[in-house]
mmCIF file of the N, C-alpha and C atoms, coordinates in Angstrom:
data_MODEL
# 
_entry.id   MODEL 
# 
loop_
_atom_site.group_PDB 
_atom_site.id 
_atom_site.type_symbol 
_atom_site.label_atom_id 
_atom_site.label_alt_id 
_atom_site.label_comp_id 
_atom_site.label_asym_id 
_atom_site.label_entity_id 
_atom_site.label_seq_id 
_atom_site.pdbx_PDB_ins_code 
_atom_site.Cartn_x 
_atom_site.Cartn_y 
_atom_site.Cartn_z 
_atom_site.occupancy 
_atom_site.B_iso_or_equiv 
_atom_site.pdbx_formal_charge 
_atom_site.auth_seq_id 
_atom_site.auth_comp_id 
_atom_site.auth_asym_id 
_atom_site.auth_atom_id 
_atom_site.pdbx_PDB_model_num 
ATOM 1   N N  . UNK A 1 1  ? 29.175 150.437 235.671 1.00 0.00 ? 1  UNK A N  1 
ATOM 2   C CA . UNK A 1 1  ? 27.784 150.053 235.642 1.00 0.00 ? 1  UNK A CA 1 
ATOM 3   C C  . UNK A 1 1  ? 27.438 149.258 236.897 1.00 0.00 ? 1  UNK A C  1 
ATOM 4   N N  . UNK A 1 2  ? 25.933 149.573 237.586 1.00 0.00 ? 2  UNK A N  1 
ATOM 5   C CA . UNK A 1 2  ? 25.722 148.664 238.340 1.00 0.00 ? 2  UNK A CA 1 
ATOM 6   C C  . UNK A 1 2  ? 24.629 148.186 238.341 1.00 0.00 ? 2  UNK A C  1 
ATOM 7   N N  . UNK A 1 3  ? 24.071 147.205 238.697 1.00 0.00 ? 3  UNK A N  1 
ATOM 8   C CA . UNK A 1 3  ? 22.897 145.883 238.412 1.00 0.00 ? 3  UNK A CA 1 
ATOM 9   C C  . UNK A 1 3  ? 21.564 146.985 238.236 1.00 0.00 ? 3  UNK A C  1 
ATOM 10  N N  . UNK A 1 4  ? 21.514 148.265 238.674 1.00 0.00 ? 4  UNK A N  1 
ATOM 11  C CA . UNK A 1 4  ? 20.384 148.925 238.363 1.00 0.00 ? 4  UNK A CA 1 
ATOM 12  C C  . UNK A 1 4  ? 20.549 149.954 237.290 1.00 0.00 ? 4  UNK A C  1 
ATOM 13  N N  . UNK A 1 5  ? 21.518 149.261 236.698 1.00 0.00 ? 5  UNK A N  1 
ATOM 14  C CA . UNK A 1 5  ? 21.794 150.681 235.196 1.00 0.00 ? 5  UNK A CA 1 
ATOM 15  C C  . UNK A 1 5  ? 20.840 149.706 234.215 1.00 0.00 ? 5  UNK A C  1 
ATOM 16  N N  . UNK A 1 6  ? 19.856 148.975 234.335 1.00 0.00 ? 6  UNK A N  1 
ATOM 17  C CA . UNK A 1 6  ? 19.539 147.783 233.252 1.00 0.00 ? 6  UNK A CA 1 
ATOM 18  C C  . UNK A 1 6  ? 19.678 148.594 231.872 1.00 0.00 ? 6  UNK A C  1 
ATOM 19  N N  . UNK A 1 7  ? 18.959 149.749 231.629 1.00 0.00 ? 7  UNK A N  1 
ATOM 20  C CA . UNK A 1 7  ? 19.118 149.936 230.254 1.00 0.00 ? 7  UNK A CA 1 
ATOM 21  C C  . UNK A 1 7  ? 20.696 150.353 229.739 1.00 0.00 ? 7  UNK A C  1 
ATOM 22  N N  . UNK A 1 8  ? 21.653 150.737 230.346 1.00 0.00 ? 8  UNK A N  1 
ATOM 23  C CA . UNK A 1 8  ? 22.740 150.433 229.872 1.00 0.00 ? 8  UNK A CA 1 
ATOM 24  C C  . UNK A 1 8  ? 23.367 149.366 229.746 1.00 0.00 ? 8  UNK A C  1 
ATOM 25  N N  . UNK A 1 9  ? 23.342 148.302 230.939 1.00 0.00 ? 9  UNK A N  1 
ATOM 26  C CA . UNK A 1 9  ? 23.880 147.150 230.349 1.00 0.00 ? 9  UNK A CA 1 
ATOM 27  C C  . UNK A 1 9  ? 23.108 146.504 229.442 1.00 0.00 ? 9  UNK A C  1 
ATOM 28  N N  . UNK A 1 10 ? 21.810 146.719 229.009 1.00 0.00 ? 10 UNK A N  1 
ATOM 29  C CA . UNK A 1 10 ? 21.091 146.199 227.651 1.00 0.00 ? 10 UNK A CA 1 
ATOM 30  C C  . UNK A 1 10 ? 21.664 146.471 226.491 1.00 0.00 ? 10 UNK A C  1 
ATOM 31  N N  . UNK A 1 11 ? 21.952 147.987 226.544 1.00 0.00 ? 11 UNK A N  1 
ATOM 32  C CA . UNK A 1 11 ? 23.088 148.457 225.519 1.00 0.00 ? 11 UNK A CA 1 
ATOM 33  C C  . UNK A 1 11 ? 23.895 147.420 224.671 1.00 0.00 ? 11 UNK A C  1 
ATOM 34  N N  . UNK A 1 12 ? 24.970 147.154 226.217 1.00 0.00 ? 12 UNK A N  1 
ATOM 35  C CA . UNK A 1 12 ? 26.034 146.840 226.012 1.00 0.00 ? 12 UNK A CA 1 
ATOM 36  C C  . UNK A 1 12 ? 26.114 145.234 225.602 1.00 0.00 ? 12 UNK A C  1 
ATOM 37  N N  . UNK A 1 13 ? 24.886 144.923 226.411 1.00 0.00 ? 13 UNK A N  1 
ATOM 38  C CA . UNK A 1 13 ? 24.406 143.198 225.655 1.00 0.00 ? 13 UNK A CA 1 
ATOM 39  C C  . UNK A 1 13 ? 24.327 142.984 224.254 1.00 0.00 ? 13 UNK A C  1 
ATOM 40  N N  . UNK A 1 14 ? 23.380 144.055 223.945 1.00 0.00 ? 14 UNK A N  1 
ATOM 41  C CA . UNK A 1 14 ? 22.696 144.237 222.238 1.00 0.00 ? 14 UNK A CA 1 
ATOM 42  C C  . UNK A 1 14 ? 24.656 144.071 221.867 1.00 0.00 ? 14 UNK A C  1 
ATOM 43  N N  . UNK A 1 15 ? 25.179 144.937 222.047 1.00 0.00 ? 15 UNK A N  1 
ATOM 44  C CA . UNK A 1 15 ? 26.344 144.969 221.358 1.00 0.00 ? 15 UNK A CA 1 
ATOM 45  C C  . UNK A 1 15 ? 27.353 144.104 221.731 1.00 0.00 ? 15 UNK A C  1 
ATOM 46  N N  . UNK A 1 16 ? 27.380 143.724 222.561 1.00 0.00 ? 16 UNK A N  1 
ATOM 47  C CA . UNK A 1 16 ? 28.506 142.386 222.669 1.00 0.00 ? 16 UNK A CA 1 
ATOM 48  C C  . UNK A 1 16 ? 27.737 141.193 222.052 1.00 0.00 ? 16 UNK A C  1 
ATOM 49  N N  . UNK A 1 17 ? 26.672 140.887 222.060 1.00 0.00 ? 17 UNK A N  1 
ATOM 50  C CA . UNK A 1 17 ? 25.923 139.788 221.669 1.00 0.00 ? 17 UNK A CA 1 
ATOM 51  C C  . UNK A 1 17 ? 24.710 140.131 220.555 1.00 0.00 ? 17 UNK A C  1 
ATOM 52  N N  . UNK A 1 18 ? 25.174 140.462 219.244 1.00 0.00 ? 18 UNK A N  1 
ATOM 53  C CA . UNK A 1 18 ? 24.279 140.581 218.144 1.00 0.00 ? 18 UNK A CA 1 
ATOM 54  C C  . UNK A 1 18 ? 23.619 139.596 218.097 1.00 0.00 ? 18 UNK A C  1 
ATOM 55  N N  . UNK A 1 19 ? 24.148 138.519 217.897 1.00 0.00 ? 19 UNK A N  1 
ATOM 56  C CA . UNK A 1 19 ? 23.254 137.425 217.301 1.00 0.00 ? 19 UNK A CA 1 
ATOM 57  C C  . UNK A 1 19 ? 22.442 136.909 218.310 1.00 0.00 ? 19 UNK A C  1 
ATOM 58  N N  . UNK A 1 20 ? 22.741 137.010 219.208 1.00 0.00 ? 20 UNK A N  1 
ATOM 59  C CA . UNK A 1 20 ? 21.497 136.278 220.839 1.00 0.00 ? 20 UNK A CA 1 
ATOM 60  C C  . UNK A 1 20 ? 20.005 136.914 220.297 1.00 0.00 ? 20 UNK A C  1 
ATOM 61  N N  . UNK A 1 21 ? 18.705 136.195 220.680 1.00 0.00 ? 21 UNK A N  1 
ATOM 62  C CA . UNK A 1 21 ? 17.972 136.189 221.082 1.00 0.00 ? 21 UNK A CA 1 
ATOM 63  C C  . UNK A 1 21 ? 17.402 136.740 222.614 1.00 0.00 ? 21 UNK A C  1 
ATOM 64  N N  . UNK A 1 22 ? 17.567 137.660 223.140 1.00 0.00 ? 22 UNK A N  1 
ATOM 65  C CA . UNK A 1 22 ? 17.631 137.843 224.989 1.00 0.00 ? 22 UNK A CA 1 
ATOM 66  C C  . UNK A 1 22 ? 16.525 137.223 225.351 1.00 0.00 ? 22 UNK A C  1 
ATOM 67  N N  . UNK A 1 23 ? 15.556 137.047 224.848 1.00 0.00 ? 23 UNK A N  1 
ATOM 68  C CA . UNK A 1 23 ? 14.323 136.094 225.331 1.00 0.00 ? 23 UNK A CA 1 
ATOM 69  C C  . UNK A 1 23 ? 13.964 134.436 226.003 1.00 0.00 ? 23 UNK A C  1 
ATOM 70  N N  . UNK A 1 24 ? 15.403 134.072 224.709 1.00 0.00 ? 24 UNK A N  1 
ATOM 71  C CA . UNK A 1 24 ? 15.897 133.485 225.324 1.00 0.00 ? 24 UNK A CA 1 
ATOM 72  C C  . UNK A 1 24 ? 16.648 132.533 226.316 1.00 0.00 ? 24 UNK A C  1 
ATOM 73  N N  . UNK A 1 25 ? 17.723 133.927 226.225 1.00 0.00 ? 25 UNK A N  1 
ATOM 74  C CA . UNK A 1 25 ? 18.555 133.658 227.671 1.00 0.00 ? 25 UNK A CA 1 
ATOM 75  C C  . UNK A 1 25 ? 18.267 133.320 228.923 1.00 0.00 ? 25 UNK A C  1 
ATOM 76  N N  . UNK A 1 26 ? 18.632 132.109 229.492 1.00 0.00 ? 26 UNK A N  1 
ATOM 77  C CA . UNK A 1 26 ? 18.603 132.264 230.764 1.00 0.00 ? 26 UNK A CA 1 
ATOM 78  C C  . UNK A 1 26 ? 19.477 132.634 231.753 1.00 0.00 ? 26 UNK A C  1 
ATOM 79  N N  . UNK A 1 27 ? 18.819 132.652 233.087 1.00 0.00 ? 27 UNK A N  1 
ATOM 80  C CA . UNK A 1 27 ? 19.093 134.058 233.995 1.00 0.00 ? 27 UNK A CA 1 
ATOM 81  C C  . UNK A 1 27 ? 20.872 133.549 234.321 1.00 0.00 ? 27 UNK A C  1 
ATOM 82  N N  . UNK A 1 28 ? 21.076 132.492 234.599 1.00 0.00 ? 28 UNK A N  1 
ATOM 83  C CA . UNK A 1 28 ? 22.446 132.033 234.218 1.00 0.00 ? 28 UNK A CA 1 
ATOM 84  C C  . UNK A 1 28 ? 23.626 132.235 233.480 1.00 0.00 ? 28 UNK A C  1 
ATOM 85  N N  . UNK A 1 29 ? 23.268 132.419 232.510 1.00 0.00 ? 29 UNK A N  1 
ATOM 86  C CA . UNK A 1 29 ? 23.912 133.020 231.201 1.00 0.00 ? 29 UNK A CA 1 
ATOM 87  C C  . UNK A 1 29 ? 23.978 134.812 231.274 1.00 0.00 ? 29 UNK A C  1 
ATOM 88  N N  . UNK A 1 30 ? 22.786 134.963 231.575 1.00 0.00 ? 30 UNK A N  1 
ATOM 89  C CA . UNK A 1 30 ? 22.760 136.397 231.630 1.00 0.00 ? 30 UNK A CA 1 
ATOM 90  C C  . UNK A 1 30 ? 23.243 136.830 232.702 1.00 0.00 ? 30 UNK A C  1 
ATOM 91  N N  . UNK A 1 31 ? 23.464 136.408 233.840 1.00 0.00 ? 31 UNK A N  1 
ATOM 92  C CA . UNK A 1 31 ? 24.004 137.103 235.071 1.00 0.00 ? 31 UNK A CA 1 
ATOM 93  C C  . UNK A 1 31 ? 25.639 137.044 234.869 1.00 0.00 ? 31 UNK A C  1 
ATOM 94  N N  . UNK A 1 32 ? 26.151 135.840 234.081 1.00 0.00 ? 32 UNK A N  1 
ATOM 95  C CA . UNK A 1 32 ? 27.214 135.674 233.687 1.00 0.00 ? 32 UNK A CA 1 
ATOM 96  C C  . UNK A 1 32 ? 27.659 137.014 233.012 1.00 0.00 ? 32 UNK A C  1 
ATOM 97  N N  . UNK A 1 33 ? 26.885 136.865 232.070 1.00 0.00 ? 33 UNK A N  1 
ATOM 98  C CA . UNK A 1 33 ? 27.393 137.939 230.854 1.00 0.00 ? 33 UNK A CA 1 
ATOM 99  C C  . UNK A 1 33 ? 27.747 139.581 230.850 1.00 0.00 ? 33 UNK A C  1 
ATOM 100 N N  . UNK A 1 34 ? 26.752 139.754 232.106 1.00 0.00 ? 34 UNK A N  1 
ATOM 101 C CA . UNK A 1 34 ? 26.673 141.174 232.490 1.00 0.00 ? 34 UNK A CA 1 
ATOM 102 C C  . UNK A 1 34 ? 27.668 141.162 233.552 1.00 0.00 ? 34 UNK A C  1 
ATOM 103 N N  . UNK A 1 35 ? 28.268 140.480 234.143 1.00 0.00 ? 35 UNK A N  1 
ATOM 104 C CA . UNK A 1 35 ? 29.463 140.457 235.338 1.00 0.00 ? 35 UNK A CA 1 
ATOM 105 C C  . UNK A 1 35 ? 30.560 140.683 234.147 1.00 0.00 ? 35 UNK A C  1 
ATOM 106 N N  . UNK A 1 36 ? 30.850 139.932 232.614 1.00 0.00 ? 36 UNK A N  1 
ATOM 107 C CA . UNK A 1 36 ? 31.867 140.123 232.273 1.00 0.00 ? 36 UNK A CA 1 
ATOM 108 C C  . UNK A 1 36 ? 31.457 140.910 231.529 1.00 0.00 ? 36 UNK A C  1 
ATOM 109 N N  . UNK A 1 37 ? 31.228 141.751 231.419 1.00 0.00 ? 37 UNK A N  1 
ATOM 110 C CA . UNK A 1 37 ? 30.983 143.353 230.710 1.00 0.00 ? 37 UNK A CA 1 
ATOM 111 C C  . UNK A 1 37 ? 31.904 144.349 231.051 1.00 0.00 ? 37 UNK A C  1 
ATOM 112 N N  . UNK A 1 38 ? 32.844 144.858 230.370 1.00 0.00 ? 38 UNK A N  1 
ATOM 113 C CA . UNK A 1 38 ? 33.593 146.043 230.798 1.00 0.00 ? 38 UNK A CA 1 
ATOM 114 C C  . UNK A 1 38 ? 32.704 147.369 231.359 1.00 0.00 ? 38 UNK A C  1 
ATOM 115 N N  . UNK A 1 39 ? 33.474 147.679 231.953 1.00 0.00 ? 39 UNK A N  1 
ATOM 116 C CA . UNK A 1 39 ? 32.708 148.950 233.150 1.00 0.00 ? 39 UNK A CA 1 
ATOM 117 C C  . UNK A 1 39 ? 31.686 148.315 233.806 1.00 0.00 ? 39 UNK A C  1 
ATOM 118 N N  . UNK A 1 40 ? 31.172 146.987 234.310 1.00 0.00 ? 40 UNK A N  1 
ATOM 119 C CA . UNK A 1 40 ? 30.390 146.632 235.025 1.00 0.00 ? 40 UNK A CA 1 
ATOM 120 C C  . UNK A 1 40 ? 31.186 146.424 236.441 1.00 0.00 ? 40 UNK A C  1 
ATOM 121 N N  . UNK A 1 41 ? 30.778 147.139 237.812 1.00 0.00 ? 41 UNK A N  1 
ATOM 122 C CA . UNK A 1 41 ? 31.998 146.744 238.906 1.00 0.00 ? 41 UNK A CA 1 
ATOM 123 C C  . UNK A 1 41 ? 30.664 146.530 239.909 1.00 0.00 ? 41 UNK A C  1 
ATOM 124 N N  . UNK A 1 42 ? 29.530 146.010 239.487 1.00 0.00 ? 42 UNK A N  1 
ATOM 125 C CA . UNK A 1 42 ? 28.581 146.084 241.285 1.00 0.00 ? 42 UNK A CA 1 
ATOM 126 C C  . UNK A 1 42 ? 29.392 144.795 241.885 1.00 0.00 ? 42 UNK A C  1 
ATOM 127 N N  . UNK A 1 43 ? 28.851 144.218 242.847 1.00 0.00 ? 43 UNK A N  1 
ATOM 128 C CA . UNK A 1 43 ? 28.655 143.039 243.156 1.00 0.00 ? 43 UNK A CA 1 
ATOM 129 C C  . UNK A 1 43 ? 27.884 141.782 242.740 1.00 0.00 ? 43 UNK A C  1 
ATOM 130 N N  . UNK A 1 44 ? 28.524 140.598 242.173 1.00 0.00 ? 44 UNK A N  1 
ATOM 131 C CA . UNK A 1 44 ? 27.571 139.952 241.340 1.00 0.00 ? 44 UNK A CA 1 
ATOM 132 C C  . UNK A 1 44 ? 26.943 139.045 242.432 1.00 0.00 ? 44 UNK A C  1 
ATOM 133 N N  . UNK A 1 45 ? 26.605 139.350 243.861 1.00 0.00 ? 45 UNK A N  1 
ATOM 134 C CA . UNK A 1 45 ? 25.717 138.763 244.582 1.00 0.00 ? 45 UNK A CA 1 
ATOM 135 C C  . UNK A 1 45 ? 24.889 139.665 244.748 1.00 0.00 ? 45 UNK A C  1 
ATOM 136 N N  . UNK A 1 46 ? 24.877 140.779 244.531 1.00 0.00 ? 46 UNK A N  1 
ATOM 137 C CA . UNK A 1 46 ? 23.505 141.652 244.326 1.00 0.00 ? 46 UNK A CA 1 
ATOM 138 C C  . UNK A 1 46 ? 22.439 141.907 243.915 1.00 0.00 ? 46 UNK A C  1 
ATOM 139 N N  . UNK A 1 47 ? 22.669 140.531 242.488 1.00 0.00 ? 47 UNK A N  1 
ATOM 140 C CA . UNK A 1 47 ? 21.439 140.525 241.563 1.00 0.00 ? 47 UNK A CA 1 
ATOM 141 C C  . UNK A 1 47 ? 20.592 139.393 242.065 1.00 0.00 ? 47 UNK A C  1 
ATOM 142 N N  . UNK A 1 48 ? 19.547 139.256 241.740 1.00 0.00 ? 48 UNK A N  1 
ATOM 143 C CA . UNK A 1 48 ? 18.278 138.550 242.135 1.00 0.00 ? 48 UNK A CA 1 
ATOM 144 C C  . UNK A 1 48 ? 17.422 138.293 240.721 1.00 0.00 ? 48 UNK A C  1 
ATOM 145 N N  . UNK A 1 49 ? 16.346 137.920 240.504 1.00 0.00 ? 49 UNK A N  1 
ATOM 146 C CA . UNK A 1 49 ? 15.338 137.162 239.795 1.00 0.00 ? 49 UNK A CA 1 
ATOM 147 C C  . UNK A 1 49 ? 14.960 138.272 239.046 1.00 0.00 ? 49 UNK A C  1 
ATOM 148 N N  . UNK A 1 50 ? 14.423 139.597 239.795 1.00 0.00 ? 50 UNK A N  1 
ATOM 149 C CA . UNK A 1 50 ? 13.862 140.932 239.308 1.00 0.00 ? 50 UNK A CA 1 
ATOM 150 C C  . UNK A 1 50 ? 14.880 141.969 238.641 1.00 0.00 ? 50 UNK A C  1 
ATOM 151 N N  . UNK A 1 51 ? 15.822 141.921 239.014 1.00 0.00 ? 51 UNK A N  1 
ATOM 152 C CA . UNK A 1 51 ? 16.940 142.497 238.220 1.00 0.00 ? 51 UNK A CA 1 
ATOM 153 C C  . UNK A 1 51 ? 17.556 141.787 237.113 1.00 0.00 ? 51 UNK A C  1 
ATOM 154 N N  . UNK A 1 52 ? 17.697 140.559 236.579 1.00 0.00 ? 52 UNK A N  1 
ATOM 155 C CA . UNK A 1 52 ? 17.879 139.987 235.837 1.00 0.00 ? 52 UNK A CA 1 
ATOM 156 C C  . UNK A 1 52 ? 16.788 140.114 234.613 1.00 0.00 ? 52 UNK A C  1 
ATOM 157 N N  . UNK A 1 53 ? 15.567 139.967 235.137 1.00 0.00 ? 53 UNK A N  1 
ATOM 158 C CA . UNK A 1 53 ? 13.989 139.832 234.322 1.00 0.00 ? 53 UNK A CA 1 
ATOM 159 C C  . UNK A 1 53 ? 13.839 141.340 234.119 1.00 0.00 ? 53 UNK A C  1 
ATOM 160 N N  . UNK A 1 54 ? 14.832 142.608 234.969 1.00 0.00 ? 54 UNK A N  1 
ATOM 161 C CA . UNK A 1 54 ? 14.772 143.500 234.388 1.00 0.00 ? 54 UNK A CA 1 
ATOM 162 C C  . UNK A 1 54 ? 15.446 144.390 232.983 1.00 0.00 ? 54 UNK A C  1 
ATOM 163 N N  . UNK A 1 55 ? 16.630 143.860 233.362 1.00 0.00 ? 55 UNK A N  1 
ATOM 164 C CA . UNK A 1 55 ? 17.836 143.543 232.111 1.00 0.00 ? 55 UNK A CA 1 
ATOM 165 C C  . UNK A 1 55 ? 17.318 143.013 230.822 1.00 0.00 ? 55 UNK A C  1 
ATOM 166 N N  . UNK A 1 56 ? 16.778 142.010 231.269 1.00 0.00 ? 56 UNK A N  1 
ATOM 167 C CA . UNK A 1 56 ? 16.357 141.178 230.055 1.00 0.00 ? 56 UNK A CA 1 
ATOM 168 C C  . UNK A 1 56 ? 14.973 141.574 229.209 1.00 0.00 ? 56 UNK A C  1 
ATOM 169 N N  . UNK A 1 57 ? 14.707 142.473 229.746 1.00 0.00 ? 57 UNK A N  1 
ATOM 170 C CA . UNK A 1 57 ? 13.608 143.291 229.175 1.00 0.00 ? 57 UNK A CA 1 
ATOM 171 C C  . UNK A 1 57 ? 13.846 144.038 228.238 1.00 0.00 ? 57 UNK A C  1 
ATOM 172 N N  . UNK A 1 58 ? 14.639 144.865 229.098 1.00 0.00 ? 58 UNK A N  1 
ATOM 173 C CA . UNK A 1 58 ? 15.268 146.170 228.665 1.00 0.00 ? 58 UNK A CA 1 
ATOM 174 C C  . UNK A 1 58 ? 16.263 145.934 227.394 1.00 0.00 ? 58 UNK A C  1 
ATOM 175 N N  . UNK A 1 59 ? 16.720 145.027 227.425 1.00 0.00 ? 59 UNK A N  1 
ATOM 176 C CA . UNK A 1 59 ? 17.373 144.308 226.122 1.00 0.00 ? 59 UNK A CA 1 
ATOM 177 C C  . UNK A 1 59 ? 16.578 143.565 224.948 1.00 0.00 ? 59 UNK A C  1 
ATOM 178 N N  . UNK A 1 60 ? 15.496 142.844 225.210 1.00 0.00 ? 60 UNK A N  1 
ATOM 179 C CA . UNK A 1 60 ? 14.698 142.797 224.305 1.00 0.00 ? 60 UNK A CA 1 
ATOM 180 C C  . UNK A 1 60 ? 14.050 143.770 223.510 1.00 0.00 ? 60 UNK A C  1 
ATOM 181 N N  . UNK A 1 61 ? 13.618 145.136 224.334 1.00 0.00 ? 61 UNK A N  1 
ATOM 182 C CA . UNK A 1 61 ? 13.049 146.245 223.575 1.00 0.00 ? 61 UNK A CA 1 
ATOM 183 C C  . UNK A 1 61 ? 14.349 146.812 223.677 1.00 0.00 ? 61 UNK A C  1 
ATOM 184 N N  . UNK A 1 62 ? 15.464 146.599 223.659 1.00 0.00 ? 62 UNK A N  1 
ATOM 185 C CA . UNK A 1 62 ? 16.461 147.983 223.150 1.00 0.00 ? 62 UNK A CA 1 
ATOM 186 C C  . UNK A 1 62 ? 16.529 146.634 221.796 1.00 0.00 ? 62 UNK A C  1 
ATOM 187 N N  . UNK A 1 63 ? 16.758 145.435 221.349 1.00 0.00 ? 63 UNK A N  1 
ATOM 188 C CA . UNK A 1 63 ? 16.585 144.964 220.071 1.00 0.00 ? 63 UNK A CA 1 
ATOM 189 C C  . UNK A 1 63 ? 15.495 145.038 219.041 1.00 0.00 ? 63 UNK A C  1 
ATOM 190 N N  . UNK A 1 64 ? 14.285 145.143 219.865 1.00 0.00 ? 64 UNK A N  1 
ATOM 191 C CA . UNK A 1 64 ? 13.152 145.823 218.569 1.00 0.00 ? 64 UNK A CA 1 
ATOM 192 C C  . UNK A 1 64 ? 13.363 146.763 218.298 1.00 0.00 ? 64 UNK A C  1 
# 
């Protein structure tokens, strides 16, 4: 996975982290979380403000 797969690593959020709220999360936590994700290999200096706020989207509506 890499920082622009957001709706897969939303996936993989929803499912490593049932009980979270992604709304939430901050971008801290979440940049964390998606670096330790299996099959995630980008670079974790690649992500920025908009890729994070994109993730975190995409994970909120993959939980509704």
């Amino acid at each position: 996975m890499k920082w622009t797969d957001s709706l897969e690593i939303a996936i993989a959020l929803a499912e490593k982290h049932p009980d979270v709220d992604p709304q939430y999360v901050n971008f801290v936590d979440l940049h964390r979380w998606v670096c330790e994700l299996p099959g995630f290999s980008d670079d974790p200096k690649r992500s920025g403000e908009k890729i994070l706020e994109a993730i975190q989207m995409a994970w909120i509506d993959e939980v509704k």
